[in-house]
N, C-alpha and C positions, 0 to 999 in steps of 0.2 A: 567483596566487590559488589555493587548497589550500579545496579544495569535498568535501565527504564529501554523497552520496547515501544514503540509509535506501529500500530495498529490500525486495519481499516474496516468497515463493514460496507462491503459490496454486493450490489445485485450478481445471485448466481447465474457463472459465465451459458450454466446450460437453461437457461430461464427464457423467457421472450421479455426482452427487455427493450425501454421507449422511455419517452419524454413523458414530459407533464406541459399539456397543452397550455396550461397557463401563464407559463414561464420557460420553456424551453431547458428545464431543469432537468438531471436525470430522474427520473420516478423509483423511489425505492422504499414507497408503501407500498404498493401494489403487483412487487412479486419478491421472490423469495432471496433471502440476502445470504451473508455468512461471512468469516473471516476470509479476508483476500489474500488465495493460496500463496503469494509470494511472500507474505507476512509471515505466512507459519512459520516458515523457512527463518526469517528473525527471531521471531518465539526458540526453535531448538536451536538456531547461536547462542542465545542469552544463559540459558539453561543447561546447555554443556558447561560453560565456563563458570555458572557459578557449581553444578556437580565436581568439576576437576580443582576445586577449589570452597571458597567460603561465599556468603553475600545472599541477597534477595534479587528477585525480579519483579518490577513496576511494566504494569503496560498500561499506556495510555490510549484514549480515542477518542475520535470530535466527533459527532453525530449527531444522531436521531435517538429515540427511542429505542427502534433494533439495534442499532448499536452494539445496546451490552449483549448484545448473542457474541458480537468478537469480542471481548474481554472473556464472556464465558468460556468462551472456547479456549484461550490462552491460559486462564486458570485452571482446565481441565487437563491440558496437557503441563501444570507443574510451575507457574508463574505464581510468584506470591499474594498477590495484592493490584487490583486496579482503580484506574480512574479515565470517569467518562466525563467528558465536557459535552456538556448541550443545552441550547438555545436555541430559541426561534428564532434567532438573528441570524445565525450561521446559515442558516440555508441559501444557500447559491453560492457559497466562498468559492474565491478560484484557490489556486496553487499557494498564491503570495498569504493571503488569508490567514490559508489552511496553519499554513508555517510561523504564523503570529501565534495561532493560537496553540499551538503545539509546542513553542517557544516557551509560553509563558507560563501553561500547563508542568513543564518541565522544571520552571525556574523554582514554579510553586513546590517541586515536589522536594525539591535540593537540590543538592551537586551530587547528581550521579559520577559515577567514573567512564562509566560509558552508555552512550546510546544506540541503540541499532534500529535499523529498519530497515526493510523491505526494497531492493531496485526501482520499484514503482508498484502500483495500484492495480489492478485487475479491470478496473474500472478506466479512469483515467487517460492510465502506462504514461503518463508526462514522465517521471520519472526526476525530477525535478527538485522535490518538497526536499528530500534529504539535507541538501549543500545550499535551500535555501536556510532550512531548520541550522546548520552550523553556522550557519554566517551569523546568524542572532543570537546564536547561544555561546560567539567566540570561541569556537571548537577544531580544529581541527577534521579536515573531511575526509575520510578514507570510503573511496567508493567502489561498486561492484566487487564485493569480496568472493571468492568461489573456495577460498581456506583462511582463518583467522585463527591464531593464536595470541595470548598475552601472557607475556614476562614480567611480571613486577609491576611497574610504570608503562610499560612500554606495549602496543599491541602492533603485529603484526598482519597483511594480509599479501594473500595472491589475485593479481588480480589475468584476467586470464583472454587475452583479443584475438586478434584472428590470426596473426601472424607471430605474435610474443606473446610472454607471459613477464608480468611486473610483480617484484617486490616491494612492498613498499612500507614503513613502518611511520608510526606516528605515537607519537606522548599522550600517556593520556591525561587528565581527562579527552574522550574523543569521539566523536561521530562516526561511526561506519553502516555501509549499508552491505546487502550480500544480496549474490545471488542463487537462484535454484540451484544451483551444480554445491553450493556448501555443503548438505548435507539431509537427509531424508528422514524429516519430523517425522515426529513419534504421534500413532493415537491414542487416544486421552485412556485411560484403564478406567475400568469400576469405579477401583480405589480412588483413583486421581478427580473423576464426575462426583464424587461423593462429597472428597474434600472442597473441591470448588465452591459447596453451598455456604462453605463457614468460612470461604476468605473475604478478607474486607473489599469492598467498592465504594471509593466515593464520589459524590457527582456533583460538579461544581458547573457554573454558570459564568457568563463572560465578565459579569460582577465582583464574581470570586476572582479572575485571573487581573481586574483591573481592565481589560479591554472592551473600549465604547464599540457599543453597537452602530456607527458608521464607517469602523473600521473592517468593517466585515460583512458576507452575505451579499447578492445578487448586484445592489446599488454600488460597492464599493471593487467587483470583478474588475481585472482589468483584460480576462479574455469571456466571451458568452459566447453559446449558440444563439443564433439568429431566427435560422430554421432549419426544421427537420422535417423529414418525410419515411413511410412507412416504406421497406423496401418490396419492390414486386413481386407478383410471385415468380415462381422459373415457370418458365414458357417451353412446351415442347421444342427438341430440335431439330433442326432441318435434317433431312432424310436426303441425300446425292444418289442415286444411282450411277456407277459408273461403267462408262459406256465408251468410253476409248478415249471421254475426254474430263475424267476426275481431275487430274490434276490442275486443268485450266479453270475449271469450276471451283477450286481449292482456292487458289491463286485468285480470284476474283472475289472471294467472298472475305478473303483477310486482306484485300486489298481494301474494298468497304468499309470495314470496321478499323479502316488504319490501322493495318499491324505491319503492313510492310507498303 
């Protein structure tokens, strides 16, 4: 089975993270990034099934330069072979973009049997790119997985809400995405960071995929920030004494702030 994984490099959630006054872009030169933990969660789907069975695992990513720190990471923990896309064009892609180029990344690479990724981004959380990515790849979309299996042709998943829980099964070739609750990625061994340096990465360009650079990047978004601002600091709290009449002082102060 020949499974490609869709991959992100996100600013780290514990980081101080901001814009880029230039452009209202996220900034992720200027602090620390890493594979966006909801990916990994993709990475050990990909990986048990091809262990319970035969096959490779492709991961792909659009980015930057850092970037390849998530692919590294994905071949450390046991992925065979990556490919990063990157251009200076791509910078600002929104959602719809993102999913062109990740389309076409995929088409280049073959016909997988299946794709996986991630619920959403760490970054982002649109949550979106998935069942955009199937719709251009003619895939079938099976989403929020929290248990996946495949038979033959066929993969199954659970999918798991707040009052049900859905089965739902779909042919493959097939799109699914997963969530946190699938299952609790593995960290990378010695052995596995060892092997990583001798697997292949290749790096292609929006040339290599065939996609013009006005198909893509800030001018071509069809959501932007506008503006942004730093948030305040926290401000001490108000200190009540109560004096026989706390509760009307209570009462008055979330009446203010409209809470009732």
């Amino acid at each position: 089975m020949n499974i490609v994984v869709c991959v992100k490099y996100v600013p780290d959630a514990q980081a101080e993270r901001t814009f880029n006054a230039s452009d209202n872009t996220t900034d992720r030169e200027n602090v620390d990034g890493l594979l966006s933990e909801l990916d990994e969660y993709a990475v050990e789907a990909a990986l048990k099934l091809v262990e319970a069975g035969e096959g490779e695992v492709t991961v792909v990513t659009v980015g930057p330069d850092q970037a390849a720190d998530a692919i590294k990471k994905a071949l450390q923990m046991g992925a065979d072979k990556g490919v990063h896309v990157k251009d200076d064009a791509i910078h600002g892609s929104d959602a719809i973009a993102t999913s062109l180029v990740l389309a076409e990344a995929i088409k280049k690479i073959g016909s997988p049997d299946l794709v996986v990724t991630g619920m959403a981004s760490t970054d982002g959380t649109m949550g979106v790119v998935p069942t955009m990515l199937a719709e251009r790849l003619g895939l079938p979309a099976v989403t929020y997985a929290s248990e996946l299996t495949v038979d033959g042709a066929k993969a199954t998943i659970r999918r798991d809400g707040d009052v049900s829980t859905q089965t739902i099964e779909a042919t493959l070739p097939a799109l699914i995405s997963v969530t946190d609750q699938i299952n609790e990625p593995r960290y990378p061994s010695f052995k596995g960071i060892m092997a990583a340096k001798k697997k292949p990465v290749e790096e292609w360009s929006l040339a290599d995929l065939g996609v013009e650079a006005g198909q893509v990047g800030l001018d071509a978004a069809w959501t932007k920030v506008e503006a942004f601002a730093a948030r305040p600091p926290r401000s001490q709290g108000e200190i009540v004494t109560d004096e026989g009449d706390g509760g009307k002082k209570l009462a008055e102060f979330l009446a203010s702030r409209k809470f009732i």
